[in-house]
C-alpha positions as CSV (number, residue, x, y, z in Angstrom):
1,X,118.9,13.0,90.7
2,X,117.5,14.9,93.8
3,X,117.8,13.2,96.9
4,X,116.3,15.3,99.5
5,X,113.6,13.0,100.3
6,X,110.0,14.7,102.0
7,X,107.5,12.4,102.8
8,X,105.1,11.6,99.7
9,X,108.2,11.2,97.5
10,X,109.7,8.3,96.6
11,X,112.5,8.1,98.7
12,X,115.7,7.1,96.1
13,X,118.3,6.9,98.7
14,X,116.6,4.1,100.3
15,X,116.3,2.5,97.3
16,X,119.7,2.8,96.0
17,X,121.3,1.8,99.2
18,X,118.9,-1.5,99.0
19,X,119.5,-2.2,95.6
20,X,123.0,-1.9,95.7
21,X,123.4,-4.5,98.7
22,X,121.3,-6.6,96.2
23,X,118.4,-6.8,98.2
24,X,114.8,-7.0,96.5
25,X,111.7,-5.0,98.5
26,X,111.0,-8.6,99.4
27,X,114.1,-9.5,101.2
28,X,114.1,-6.1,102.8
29,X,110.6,-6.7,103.7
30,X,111.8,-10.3,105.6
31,X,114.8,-8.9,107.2
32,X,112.6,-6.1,108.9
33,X,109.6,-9.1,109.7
34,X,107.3,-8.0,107.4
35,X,105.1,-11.3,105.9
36,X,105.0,-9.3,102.4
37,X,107.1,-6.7,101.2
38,X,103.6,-3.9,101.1
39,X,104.5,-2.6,104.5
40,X,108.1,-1.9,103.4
41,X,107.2,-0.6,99.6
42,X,104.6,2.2,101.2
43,X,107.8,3.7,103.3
44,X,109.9,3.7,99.7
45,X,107.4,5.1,98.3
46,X,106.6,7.8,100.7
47,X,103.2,6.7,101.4
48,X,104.3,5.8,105.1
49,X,106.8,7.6,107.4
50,X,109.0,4.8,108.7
51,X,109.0,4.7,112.9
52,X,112.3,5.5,114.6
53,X,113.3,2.0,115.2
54,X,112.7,0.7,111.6
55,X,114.2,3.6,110.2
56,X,117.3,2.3,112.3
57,X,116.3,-0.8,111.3
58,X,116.5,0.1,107.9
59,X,119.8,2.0,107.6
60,X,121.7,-1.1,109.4
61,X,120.1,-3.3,106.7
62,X,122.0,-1.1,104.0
63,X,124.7,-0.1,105.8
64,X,124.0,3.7,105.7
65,X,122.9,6.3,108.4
66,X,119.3,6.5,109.4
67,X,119.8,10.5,109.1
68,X,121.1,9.8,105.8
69,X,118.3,8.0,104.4
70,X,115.6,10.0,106.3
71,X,116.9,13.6,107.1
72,X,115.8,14.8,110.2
73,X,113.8,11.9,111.3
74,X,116.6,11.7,114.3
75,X,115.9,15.2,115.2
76,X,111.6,14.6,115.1
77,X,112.1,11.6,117.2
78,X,114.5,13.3,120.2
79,X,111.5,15.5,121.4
């Protein structure tokens, strides 16, 4: 499986890092304070580029590194 993730692609590391810490998009979703797991499901899905701070958000969640799950996004976000 290809994991370099570009956004507009379905971004599988997120999604195997939340599903195997057993979390449904849902519980993701309420973790990060989202009302509905949409919000979270677009940045999955590549349909929305997750902000620096959910990004970190995000990789604490699954217990991975935001650089991990979103290459580069540290580097875009230092300038």
């Amino acid at each position: 499986m290809n994991h370099d993730w570009r956004f507009g692609q379905i971004n599988h590391r997120l999604r195997e890092a939340r599903r195997a810490r057993g979390l449904t998009p849902k519980q993701l979703a309420m973790r990060l304070g989202y009302s509905s797991p949409n919000r979270y499901l677009l940045i999955e899905n590549g349909q929305s580029r997750a902000s620096l701070p959910i990004a970190l958000q995000l990789a604490k969640i699954v217990g991975e590194e935001a650089d991990a799950l979103f290459p580069g996004i540290v580097d875009v976000h230092c300038f």
